[in-house]
BAKE-636750 format. One record per atom (N, C-alpha, C): atom name; y, z, x. Coordinates in pm, 1 decimal, padded with zeros to 6 digits. Layout:
CA	Y	Z	X
...
END
This chain:
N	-03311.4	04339.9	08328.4
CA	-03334.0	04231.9	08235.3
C	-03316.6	04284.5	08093.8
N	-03264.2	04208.1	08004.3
CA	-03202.0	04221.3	07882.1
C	-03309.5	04221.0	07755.6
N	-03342.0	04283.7	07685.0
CA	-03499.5	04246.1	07590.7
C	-03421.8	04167.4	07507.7
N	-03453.8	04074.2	07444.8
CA	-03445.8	04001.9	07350.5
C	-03369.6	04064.8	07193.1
N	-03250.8	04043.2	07149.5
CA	-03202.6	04153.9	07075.5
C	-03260.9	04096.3	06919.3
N	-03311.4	03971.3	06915.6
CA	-03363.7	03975.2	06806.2
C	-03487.4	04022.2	06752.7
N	-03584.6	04024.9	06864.3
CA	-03707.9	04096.8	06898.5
C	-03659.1	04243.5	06814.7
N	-03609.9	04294.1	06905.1
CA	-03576.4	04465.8	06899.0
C	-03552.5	04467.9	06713.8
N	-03446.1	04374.9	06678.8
CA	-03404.4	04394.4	06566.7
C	-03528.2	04405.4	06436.3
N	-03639.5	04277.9	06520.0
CA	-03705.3	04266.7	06391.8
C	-03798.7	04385.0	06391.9
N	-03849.2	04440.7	06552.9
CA	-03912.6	04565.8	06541.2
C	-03849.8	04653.3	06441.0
N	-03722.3	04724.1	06462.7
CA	-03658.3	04789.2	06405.7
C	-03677.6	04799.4	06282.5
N	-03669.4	04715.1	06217.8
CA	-03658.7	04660.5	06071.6
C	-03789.5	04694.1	06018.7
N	-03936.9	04671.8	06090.4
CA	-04052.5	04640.5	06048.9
C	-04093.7	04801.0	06099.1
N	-04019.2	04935.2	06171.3
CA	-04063.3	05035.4	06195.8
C	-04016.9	05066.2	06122.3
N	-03881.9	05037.3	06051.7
CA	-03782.0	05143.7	05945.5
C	-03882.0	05102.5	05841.1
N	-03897.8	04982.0	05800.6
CA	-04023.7	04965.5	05623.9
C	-04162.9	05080.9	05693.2
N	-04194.9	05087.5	05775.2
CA	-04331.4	05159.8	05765.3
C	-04300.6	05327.4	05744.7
N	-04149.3	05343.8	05798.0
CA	-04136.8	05478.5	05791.5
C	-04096.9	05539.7	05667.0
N	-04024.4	05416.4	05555.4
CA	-04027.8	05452.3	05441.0
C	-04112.1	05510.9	05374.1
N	-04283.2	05499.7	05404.5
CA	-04380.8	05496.7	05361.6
C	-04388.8	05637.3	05347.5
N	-04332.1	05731.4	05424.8
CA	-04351.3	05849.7	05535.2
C	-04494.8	05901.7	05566.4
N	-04543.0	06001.0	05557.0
CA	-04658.5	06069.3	05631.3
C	-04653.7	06258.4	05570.6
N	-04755.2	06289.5	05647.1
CA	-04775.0	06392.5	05608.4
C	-04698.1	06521.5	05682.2
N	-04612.9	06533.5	05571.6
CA	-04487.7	06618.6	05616.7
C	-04573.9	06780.1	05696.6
N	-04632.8	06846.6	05632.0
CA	-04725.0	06965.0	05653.4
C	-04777.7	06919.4	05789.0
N	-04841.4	06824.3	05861.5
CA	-04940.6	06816.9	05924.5
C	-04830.9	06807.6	06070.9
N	-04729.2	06733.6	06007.8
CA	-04622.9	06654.5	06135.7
C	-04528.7	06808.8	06126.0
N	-04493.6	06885.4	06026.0
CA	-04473.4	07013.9	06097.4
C	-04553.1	07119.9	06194.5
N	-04663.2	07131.9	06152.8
CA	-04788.8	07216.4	06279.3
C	-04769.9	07123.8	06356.8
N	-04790.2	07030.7	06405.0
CA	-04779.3	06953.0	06510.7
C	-04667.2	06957.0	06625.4
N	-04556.8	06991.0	06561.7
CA	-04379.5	06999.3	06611.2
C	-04430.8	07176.3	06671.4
N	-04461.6	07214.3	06546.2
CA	-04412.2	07371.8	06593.5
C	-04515.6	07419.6	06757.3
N	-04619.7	07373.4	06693.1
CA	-04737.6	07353.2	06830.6
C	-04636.1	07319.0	06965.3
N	-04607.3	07208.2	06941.1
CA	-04546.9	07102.9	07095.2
C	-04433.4	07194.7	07139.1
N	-04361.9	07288.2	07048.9
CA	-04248.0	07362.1	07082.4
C	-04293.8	07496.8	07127.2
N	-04434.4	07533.5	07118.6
CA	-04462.7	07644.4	07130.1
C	-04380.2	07741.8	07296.0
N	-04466.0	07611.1	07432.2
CA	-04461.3	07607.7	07525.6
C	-04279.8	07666.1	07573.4
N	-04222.2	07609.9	07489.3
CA	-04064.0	07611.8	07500.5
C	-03994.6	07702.5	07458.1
N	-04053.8	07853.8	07394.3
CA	-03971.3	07954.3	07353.9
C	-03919.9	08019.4	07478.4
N	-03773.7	08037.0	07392.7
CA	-03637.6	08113.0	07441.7
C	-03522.2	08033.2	07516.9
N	-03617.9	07877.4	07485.5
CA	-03520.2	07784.3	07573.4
C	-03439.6	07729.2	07478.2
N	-03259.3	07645.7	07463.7
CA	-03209.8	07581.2	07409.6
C	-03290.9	07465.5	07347.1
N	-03324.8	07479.6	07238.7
CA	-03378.1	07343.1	07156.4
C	-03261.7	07249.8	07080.4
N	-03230.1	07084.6	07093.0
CA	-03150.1	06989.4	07026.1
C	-03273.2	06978.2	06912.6
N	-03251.6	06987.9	06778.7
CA	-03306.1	06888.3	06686.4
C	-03208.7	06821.9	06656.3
N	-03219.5	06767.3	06495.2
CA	-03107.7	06698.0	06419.5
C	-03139.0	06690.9	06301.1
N	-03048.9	06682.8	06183.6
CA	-03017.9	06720.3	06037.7
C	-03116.8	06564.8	06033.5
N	-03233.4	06527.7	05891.8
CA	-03277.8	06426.0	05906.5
C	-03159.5	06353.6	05809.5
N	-03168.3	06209.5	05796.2
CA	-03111.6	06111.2	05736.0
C	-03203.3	05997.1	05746.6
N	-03158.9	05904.0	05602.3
CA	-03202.3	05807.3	05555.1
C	-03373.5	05757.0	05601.7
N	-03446.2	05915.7	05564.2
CA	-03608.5	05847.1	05558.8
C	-03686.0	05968.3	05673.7
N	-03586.3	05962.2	05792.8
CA	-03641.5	06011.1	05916.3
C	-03713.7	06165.3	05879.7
N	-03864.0	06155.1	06010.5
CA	-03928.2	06279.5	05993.1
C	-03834.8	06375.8	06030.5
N	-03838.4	06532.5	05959.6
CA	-03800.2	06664.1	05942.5
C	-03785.4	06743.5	06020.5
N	-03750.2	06791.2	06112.1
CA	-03800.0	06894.8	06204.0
C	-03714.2	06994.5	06184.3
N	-03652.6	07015.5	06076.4
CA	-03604.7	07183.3	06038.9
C	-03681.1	07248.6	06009.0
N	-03866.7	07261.2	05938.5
CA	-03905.9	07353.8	05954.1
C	-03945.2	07430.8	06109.3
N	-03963.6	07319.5	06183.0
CA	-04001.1	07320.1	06347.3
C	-03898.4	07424.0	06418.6
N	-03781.2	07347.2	06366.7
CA	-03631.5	07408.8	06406.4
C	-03650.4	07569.1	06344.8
N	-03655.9	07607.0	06263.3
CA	-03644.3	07724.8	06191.1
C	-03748.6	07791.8	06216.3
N	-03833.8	07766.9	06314.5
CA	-03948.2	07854.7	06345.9
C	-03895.0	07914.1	06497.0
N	-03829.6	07801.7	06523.7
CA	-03800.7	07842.5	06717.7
C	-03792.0	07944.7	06730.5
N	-03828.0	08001.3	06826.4
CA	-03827.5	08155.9	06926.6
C	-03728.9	08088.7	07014.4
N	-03577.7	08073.9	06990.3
CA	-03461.5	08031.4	07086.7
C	-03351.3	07982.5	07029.6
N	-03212.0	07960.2	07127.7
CA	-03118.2	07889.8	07023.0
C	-03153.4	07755.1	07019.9
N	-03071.7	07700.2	06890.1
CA	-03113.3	07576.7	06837.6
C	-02944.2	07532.0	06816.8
N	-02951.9	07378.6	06815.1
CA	-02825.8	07322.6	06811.2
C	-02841.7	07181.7	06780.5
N	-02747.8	07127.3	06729.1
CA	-02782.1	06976.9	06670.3
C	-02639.3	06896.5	06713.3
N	-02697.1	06765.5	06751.3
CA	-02605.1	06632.7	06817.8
C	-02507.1	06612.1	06697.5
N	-02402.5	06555.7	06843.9
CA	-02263.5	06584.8	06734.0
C	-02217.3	06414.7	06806.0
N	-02154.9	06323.4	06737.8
CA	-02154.2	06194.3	06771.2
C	-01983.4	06212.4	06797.4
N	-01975.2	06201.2	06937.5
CA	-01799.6	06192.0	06957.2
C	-01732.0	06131.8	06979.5
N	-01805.8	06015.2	06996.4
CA	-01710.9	05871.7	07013.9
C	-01822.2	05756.5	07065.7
N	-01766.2	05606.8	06984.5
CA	-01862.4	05530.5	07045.5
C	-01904.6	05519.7	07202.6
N	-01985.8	05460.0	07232.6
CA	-02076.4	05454.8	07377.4
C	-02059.5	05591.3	07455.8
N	-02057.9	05727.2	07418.7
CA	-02057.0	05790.9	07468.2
C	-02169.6	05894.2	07468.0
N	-02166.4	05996.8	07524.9
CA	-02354.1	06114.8	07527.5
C	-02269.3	06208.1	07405.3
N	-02396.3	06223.9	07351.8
CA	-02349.7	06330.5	07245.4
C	-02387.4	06491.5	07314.4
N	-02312.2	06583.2	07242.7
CA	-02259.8	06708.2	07236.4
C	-02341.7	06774.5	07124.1
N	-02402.6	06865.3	07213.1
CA	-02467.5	06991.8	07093.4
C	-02404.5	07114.3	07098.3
N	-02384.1	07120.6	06933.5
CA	-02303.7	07258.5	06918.6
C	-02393.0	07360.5	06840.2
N	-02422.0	07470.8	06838.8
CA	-02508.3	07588.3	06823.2
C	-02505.6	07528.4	06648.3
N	-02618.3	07536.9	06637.3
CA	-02672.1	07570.3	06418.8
C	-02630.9	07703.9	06406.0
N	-02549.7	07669.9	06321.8
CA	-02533.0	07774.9	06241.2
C	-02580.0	07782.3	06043.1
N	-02463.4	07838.7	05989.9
CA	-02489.8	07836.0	05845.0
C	-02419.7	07710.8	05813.4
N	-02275.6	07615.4	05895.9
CA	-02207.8	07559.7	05823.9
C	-02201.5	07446.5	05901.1
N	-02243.7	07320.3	05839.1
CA	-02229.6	07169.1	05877.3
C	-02147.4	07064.2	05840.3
N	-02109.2	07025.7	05861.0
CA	-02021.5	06911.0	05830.6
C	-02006.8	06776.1	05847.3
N	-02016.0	06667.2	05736.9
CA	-02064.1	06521.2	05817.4
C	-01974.7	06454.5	05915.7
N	-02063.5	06408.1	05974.1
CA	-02038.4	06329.8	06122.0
C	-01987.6	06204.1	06075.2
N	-02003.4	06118.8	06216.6
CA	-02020.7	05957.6	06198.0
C	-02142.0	05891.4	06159.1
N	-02161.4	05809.0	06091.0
CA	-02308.3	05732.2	06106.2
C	-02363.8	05813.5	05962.0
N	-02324.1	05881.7	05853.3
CA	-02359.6	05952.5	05795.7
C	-02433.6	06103.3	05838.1
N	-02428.8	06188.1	05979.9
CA	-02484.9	06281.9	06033.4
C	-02427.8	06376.1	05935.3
N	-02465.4	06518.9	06001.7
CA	-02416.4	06621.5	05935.7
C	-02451.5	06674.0	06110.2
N	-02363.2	06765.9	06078.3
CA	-02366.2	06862.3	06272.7
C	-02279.7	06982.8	06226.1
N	-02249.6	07068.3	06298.3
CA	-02151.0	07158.0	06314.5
C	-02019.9	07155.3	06334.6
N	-01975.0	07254.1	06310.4
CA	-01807.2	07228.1	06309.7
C	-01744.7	07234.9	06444.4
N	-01682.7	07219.5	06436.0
CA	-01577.2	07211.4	06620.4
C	-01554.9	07368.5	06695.7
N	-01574.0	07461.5	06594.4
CA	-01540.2	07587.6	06618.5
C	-01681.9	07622.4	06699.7
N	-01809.5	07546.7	06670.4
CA	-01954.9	07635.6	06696.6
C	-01936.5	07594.4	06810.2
N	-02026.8	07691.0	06918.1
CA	-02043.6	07677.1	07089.1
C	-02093.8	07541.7	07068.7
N	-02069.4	07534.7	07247.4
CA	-02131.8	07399.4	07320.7
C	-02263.9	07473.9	07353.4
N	-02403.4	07379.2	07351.2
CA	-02475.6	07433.9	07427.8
C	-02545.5	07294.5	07511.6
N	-02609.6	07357.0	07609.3
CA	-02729.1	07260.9	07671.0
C	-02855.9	07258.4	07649.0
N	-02902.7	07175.9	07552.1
CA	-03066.0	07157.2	07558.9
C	-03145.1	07109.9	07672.3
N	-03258.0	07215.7	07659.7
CA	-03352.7	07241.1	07727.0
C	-03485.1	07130.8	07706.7
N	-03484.2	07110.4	07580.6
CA	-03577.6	07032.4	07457.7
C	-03466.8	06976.4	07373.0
N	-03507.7	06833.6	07362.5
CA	-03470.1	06761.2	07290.9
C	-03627.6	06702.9	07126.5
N	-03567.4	06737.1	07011.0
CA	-03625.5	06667.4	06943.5
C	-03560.8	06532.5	06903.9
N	-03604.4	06436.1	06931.6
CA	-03539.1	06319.1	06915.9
C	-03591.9	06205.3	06799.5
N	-03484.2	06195.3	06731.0
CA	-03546.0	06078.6	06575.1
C	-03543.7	05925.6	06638.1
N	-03637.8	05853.1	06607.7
CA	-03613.6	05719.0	06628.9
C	-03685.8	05586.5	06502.1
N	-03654.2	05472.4	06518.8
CA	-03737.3	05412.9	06443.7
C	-03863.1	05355.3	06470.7
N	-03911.5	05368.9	06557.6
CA	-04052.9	05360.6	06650.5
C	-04005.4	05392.4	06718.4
N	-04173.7	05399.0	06801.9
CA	-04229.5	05415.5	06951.8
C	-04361.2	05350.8	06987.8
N	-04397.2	05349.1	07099.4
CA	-04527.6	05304.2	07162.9
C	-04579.5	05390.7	07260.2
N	-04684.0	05386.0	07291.7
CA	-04750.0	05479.8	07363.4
C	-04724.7	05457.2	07515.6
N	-04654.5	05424.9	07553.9
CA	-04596.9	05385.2	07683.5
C	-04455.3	05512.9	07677.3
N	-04430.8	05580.4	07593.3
CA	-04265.7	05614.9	07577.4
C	-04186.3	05592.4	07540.8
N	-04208.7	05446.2	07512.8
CA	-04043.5	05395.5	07478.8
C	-03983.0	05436.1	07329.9
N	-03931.0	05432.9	07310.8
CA	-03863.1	05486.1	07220.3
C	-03764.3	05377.9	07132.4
N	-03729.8	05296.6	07005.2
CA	-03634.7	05237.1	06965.2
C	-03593.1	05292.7	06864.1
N	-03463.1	05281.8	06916.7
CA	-03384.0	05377.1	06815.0
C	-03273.6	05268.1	06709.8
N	-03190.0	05313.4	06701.6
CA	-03087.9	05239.2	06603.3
C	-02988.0	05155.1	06626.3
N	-02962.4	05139.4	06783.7
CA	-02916.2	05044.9	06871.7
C	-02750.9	05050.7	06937.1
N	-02760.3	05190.3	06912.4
CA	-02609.6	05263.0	06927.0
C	-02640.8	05329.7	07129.9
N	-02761.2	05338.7	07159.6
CA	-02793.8	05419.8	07233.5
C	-02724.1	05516.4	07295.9
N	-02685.8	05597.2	07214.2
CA	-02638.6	05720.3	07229.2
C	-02756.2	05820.9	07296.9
N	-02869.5	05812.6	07241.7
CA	-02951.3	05939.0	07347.8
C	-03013.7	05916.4	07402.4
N	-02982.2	05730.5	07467.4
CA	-03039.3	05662.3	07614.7
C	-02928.8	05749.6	07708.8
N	-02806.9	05722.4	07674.3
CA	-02724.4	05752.4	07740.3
C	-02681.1	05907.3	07769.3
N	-02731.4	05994.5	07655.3
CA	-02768.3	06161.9	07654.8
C	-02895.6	06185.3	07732.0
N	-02938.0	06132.8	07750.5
CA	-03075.6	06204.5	07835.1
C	-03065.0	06165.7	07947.0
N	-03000.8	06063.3	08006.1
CA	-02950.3	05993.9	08105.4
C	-02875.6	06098.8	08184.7
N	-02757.6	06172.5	08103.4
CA	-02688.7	06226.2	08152.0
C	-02745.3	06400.2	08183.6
N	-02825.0	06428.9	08090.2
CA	-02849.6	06536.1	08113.8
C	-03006.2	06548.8	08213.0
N	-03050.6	06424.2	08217.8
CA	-03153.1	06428.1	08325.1
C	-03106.8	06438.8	08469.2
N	-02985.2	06429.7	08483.5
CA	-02923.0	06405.2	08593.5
C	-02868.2	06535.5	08611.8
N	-02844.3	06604.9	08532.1
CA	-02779.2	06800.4	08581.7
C	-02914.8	06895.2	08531.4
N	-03024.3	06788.2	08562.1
CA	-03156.0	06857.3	08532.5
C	-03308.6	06882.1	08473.4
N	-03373.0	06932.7	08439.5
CA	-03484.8	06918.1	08371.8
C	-03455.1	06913.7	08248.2
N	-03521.3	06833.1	08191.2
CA	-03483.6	06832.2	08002.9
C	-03629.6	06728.7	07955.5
N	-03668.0	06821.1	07841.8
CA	-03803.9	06740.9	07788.5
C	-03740.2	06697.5	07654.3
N	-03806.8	06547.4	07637.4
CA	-03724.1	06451.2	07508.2
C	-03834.3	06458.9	07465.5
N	-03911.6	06512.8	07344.9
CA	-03985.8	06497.4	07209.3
C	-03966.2	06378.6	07100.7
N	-04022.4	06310.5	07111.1
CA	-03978.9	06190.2	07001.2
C	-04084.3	06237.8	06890.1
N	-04006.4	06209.6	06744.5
CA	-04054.2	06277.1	06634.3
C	-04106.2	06162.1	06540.4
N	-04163.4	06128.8	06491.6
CA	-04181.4	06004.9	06389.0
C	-04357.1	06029.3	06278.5
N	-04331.4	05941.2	06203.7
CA	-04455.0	05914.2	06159.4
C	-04555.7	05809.3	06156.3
N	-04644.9	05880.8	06201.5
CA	-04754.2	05774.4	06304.2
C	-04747.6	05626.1	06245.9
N	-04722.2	05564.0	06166.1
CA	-04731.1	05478.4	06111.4
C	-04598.9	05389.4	06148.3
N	-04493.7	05460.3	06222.7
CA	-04393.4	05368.3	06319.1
C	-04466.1	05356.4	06480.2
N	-04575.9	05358.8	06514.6
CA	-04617.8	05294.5	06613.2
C	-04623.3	05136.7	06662.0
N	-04506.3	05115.9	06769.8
CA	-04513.8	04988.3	06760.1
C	-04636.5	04969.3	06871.1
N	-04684.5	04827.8	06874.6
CA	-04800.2	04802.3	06994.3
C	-04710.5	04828.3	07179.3
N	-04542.5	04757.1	07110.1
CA	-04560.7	04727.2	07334.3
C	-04380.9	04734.0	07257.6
N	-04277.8	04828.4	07295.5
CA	-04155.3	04793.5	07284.0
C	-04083.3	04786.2	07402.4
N	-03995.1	04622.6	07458.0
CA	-03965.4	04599.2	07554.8
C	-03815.3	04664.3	07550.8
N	-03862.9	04686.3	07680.5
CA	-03784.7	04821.3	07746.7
C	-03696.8	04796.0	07855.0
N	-03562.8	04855.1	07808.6
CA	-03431.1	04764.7	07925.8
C	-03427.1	04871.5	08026.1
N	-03335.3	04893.8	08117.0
CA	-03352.3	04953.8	08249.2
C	-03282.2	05057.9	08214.5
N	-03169.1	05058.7	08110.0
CA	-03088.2	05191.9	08047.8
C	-03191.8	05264.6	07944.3
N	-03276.3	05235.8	07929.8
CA	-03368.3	05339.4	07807.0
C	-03433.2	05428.2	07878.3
N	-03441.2	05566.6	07805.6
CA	-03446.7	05676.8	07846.6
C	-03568.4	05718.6	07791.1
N	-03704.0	05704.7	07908.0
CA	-03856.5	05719.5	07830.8
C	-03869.5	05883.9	07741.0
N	-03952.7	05881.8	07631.9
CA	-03989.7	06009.4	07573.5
C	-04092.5	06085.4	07627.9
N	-04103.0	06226.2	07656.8
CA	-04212.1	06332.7	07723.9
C	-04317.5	06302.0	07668.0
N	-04279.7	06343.2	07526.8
CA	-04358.9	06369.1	07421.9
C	-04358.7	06283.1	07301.8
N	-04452.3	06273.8	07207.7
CA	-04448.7	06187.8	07053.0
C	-04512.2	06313.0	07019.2
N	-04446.8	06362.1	06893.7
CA	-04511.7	06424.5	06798.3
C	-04503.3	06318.7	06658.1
N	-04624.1	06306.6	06587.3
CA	-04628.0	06235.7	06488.2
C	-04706.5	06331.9	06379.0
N	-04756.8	06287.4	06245.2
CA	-04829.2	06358.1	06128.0
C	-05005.8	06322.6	06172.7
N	-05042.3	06262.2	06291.6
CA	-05128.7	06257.6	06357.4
C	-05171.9	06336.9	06447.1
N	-05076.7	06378.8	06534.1
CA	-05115.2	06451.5	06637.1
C	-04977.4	06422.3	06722.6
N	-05047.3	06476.8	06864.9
CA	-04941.8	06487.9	06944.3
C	-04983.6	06379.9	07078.2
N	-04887.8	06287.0	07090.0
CA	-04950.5	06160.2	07194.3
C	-04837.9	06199.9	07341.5
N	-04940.5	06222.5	07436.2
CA	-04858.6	06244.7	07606.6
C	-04866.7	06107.3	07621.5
N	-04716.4	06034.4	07637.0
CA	-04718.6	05893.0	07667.0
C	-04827.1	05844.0	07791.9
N	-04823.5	05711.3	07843.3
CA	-04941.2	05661.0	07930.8
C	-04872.9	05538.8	07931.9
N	-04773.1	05514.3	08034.2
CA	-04719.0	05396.0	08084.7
C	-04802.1	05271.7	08101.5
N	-04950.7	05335.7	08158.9
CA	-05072.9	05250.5	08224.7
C	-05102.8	05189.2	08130.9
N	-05091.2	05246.4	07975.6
CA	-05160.1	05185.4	07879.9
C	-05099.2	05084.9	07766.9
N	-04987.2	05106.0	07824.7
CA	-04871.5	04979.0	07772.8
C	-04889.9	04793.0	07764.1
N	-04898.3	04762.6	07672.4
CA	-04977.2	04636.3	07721.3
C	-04824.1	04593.7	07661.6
N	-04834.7	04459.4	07811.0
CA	-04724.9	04357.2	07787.0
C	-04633.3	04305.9	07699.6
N	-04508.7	04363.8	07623.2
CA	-04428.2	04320.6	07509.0
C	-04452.2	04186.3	07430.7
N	-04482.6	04070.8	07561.4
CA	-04506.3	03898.4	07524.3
C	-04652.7	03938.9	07427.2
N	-04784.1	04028.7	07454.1
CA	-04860.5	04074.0	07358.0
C	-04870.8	04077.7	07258.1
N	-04757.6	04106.8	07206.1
CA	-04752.2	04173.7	07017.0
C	-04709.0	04272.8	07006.6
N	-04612.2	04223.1	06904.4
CA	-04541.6	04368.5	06907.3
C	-04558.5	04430.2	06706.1
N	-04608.2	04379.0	06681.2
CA	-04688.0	04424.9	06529.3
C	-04707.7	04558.5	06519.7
N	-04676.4	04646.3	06427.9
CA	-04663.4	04755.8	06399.0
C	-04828.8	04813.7	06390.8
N	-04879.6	04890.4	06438.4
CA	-05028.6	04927.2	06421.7
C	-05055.9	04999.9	06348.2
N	-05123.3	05013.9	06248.0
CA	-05150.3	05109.9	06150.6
C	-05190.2	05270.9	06162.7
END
């Protein structure tokens, strides 16, 4: 079943104004580096931030492992991580990623940007679903933990969730760190009002 695309949109819209607001950059880094602790020496995905989104290059730059950032290669398709290095170059969508020359790698850990979430997992992103369709694919050649990164203040109450969305492990926010709880998902028809 199809969620309602105007729904999604107005979430979207009403998570991107709260995230303008941002949060506490310091607090939502200990928080990242914490949640990554568990994960040294494994391939970590972050991503270069853009237009507002929480940071996770200090997170990134702490790792005990290689690190590599999503590279957008064509519409409706899974994106490609190529090793961080010193030299980036912009993408599509305004990104910045690596050049064509840096390795391919496979993440192990995904840090993933979105414009909300809810405590159920879900995750809404920008409506390209590119890393519904990346975690999709790489859940399927294996174990892979998706970290969703935000600031607590993009918490939506209930985001309805299509059968292609790809739930998050983890929320790290400038709050703390939330282990989703499907159980505690209350009904989308509910309210979907941004919670403070």
């Amino acid at each position: 079943m199809s969620a309602d695309p105007a729904l999604k949109h107005a979430l979207r819209q009403a998570a991107l104004a709260a995230r303008a607001g941002g949060g506490d950059n310091a607090a939502l880094t200990r928080h990242l580096v914490a949640a990554l602790a568990p994960h040294r020496g494994k391939v970590l995905a972050g991503y270069w931030p853009m237009r507002g989104e929480a940071d996770p290059r200090p997170a990134m730059a702490a790792h005990d492992g290689p690190v590599c950032l999503p590279v957008v290669i064509g519409p409706a398709r899974p994106l490609e991580f190529r090793a961080h290095g010193d030299r980036l170059e912009p993408g599509r969508f305004g990104t910045l990623h690596p050049p064509a020359d840096s390795p391919l790698l496979r993440p192990d850990v995904l840090i993933v940007p979105l414009a909300g979430f809810d405590r159920a997992g879900h995750r809404l992103g920008y409506g390209g679903g590119f890393y519904d369709r990346t975690l999709a694919r790489l859940r399927a050649e294996g174990a892979v933990v998706a970290i969703g990164l935000a600031y607590a203040a993009q918490e939506i109450r209930a985001i309805p969730a299509e059968a292609t969305d790809q739930p998050l492990d983890l929320i790290v926010t400038d709050r703390g760190v939330i282990l989703p709880q499907p159980e505690k998902s209350q009904d989308a028809s509910a309210g979907t009002k941004l919670q403070p």
